[in-house]
N, C-alpha and C positions, 0 to 999 in steps of 0.2 A: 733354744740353741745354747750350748756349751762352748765359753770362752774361757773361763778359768783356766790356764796354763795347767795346773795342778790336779784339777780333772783329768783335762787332755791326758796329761803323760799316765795316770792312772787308765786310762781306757785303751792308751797305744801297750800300755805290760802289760792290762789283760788280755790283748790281742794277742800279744807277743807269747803269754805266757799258756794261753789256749793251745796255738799252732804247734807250739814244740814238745806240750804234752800230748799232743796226738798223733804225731808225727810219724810215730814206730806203735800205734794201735794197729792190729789188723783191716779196724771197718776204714782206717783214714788213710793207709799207705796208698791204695790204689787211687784213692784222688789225689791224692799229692803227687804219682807220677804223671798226670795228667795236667794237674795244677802247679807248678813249682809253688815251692814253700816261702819263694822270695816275691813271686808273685802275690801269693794271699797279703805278706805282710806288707806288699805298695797298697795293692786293691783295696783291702779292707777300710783301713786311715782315708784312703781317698773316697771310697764311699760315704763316709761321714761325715766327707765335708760336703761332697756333692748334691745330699739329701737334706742338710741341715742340721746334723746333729752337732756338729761342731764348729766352731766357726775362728778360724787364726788368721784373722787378718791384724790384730791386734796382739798376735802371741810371742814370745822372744823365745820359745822352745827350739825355731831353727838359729838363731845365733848362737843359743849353748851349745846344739847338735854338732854345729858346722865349726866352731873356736874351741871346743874341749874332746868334745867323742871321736873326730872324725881323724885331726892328727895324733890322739891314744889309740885308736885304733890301726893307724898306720904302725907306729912305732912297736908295739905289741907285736903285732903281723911279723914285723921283719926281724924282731928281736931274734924269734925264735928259729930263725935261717941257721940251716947248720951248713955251711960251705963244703968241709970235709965230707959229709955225707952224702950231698950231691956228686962229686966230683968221684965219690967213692960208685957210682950207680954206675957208671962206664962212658964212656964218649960218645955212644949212640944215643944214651937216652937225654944227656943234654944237649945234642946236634938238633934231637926231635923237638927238643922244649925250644929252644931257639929259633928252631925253623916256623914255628908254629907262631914264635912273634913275629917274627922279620913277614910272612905271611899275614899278618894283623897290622903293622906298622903301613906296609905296602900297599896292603889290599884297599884300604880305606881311602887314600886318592884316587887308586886305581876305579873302584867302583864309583865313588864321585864324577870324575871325570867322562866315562861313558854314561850314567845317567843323565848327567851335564848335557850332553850332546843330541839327547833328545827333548829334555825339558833342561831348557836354559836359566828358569824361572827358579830352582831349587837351590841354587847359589845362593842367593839371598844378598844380603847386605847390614852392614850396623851387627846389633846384639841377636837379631833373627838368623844372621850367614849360618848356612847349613855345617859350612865346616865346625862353628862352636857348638851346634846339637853331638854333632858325629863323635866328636872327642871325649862327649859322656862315655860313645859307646867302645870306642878304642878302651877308654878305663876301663870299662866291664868285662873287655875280651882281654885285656893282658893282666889285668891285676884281679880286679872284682869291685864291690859293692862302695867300697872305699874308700877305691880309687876312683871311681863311677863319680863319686860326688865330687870326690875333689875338682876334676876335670868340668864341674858344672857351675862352683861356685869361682875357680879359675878364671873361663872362660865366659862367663857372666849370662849361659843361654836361659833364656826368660821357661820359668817352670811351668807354664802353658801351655810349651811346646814340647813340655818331656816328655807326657805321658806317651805322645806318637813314637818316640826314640826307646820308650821302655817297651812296646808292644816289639817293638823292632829285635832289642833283645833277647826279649825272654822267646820267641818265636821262632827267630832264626836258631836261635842258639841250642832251643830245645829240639826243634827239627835234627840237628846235628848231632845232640844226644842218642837219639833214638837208633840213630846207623851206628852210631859208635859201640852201644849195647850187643845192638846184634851182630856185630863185629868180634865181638868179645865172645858171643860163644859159638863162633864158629871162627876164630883166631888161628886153627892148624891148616886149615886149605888159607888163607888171608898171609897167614907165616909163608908159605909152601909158593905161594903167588910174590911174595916178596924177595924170596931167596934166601930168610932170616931163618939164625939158628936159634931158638930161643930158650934154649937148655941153661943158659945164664938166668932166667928168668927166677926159675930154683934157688938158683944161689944166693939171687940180689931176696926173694923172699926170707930165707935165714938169715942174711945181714938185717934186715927191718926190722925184724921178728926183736930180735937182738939189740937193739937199738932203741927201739920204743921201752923194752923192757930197763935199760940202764937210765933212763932217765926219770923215769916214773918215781914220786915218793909223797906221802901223805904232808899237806902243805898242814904248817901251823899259821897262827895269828901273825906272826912275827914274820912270816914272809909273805902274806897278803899287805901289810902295810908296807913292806919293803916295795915290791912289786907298786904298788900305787904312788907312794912316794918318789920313785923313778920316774915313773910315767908320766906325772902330772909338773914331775920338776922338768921333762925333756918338752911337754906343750908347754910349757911359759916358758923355757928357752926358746923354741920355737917362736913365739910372738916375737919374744924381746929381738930378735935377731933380725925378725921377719919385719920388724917393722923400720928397721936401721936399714935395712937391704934396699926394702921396696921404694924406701924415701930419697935414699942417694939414687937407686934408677928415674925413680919419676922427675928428680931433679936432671939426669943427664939424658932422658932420652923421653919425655914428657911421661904426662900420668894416665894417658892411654897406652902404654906398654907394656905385655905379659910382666916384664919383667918388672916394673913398676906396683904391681902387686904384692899385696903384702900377704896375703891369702897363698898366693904363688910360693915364697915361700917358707912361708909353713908347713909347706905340702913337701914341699923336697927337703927339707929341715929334717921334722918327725922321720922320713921314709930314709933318711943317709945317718941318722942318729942311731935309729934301729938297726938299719947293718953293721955301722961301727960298732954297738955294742953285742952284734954277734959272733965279735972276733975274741969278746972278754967271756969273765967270769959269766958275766949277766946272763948269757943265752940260758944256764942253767935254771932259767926263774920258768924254762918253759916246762920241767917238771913240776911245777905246781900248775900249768895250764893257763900259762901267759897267750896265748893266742885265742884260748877260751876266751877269755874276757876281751880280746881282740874283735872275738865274733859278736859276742853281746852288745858293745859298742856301735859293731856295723849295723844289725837288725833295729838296732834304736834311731840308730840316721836312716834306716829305709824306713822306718814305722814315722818319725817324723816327717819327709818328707812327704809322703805318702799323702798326708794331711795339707798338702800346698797342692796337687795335680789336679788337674781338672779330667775326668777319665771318656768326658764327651769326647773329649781332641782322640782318643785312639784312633778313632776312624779314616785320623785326616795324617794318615801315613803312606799315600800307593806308592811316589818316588822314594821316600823313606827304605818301606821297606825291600824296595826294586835294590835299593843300593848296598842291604845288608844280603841278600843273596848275594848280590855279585860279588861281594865282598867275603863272605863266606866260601864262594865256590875256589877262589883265589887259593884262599887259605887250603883250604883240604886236596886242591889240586898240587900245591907245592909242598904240603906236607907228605902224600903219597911218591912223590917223583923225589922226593928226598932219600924216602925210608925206599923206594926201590934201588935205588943208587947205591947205596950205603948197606943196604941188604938190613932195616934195623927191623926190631921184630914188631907185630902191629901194637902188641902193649907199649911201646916207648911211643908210638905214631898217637895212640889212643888218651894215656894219658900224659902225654906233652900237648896234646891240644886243650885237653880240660882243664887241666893245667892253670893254661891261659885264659880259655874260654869257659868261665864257670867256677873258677877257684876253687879255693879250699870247701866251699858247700856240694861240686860234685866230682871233682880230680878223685876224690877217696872211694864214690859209689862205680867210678867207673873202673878203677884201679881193682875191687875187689869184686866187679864181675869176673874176672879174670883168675882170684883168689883170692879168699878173705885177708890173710895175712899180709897181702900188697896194699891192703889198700896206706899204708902209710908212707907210700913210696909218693900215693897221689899227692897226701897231705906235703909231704918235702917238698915236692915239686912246685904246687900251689902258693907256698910260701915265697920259694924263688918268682913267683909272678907277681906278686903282690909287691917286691922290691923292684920289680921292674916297671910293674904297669905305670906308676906316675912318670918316669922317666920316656916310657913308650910311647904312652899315649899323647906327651909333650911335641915331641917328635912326628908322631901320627899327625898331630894337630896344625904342627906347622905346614906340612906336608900338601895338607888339605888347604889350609888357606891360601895356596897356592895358584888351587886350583880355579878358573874362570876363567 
């Protein structure tokens, strides 16, 4: 059995570094849309612990995961938020992305509550209450992988319990995928049902087109050290602040309080740091592929985590996953009754849910079933969720504690 930290992290990049070269092989795509790719990289780490190949009960790889990668990765994420360019998409396709939260924020009591009322037992209590699992999952549907974490080490739900909450995820979430694909190509009778004209869709494709292209430029040395330099000086502001904050709350309102948390925040720190600096100069460091190394970060917090799950516990999800349907049906029944209202076209319905649900790993796959050239409308979009999902899923969270 393998404890050496330095091992480990060499066995989770060879994982890491496997999946992503096969990714876009012919013989590998089609298990990858059966398999998500974010699934391999929990699955994999956690099969190694489960079998014995590795063993971290003595490993500090989750405290560097969780204090360096996880608010770099935030702050990255949101750096690269272009406001103007959202805003420049038109009013329907942020009504759609918004509806799509406020449908996630909502949903997630709502489906609590009527599972509640059959099994009362799912409430929980302490560090087990179902509402601190579900706020993982609130982060996964309004921001992503990220935000996922953040909302776990937040929320303090014991990683025994995750792997049930992650089948929940990746299941519901990909079930939704699959309508949304075939939605997309059959998008002119779905248009034609909605009353949407979606001849703007052209246009908004040649602004992206256009846009990806002015930002684009061959990075040197001297802006990979910039970029990190930033980064790592906005995580140790993030501590230093985080730990001023959470000390004056635990003094005013005891040290069981979210807000008492110093982890807490760091998370809102790095994710309001990121948007502030996407009102400067700085956003331009996302022409060197600041949000790249955003995603690097995040697939290293799922490949470490991964290595803490126990993947027995899947099984012991039925209220679990009762509550992510219902919670899901919420969601896409208010995002339809939306976009028929408003008459928006199903690509804004489409990718303002992936958006939320699935981020920046499938906003763009779904975005450019519709055309390859959009798919960058997904990525912008993705981004706006990732700014939000910590604040969301806060919200969500409180929401649900509510509930019993």
């Amino acid at each position: 059995m393998i404890s050496d930290d330095r091992i480990i992290l060499g066995l989770l990049a060879l994982v890491l570094g496997f999946v992503f070269a096969t990714r876009d092989r012919p013989g590998w795509q089609r298990f990858y849309i059966f398999v998500p790719i974010i699934l391999v990289c929990y699955l994999v780490p956690s099969l190694m612990t489960t079998f014995g190949l590795i063993d971290v009960s003595e490993s500090n790889l989750w405290p560097v995961a969780k204090d360096y990668f996880l608010p770099a990765a935030l702050f990255l994420m949101t750096l690269s938020i272009d406001i103007k360019g959202i805003l420049g998409l038109g009013s329907k396709a942020i009504v759609m992305f918004l509806t799509a939260t406020v449908g996630i924020v909502l949903g997630g009591p709502l489906a609590l509550w009527i599972v509640a009322q059959f099994e009362p037992s799912i409430i929980g209590s302490g560090d087990t209450a179902a509402w601190r699992g579900l706020a993982t999952l609130a982060g996964s549907w309004i921001g992503g992988g990220a935000n996922q974490t953040a909302m776990l080490e937040v929320y303090g739900y014991p990683l025994e319990g995750f792997a049930a909450l992650l089948a929940v995820d990746i299941i519901v979430a990909e079930i939704w995928m699959v309508f949304l694909l075939y939605g997309a190509g059959a998008h002119e009778r779905v248009d034609k049902w909605l009353g949407a004209d979606s001849s703007s869709i052209a246009r908004l494709r040649d602004t992206m087109a256009d846009y990806t292209a002015s930002i684009e430029r061959v990075a040197k040395a001297n802006d990979y050290v910039l970029l990190f330099g930033v980064t790592f000086a906005i995580v140790g502001l993030a501590h230093l602040l985080g730990g001023w904050l959470g000390g004056w709350f635990a003094a005013m309102q005891g040290e069981d309080a979210t807000l008492a948390s110093e982890f807490f925040w760091v998370v809102v720190i790095a994710t309001t740091a990121g948007l502030a600096a996407s009102f400067t100069r700085a956003r331009e460091l996302e022409g060197i592929g600041a949000s790249k190394f955003g995603v690097l970060f995040i697939f290293l917090l799922v490949a470490v985590i991964g290595t803490r799950m126990d993947v027995t516990k899947i099984t012991d999800a039925p209220a679990f996953m009762a509550i992510g349907f219902i919670w899901m049906l919420f969601h896409v029944i208010l995002l339809l009754s939306v976009a028929k209202i408003i008459k928006a076209p199903f690509f804004f319905v489409a990718v303002g849910s992936k958006a939320n649900i699935g981020g920046a790993a499938s906003a763009p796959v779904v975005a450019a079933a519709f055309h390859p050239a959009l798919a960058p409308v997904g990525v912008l979009l993705a981004v706006l969720g990732y700014a939000l999902g910590t604040y969301g899923a806060i919200l969500c969270a409180q929401m649900m504690a509510g509930v019993g």
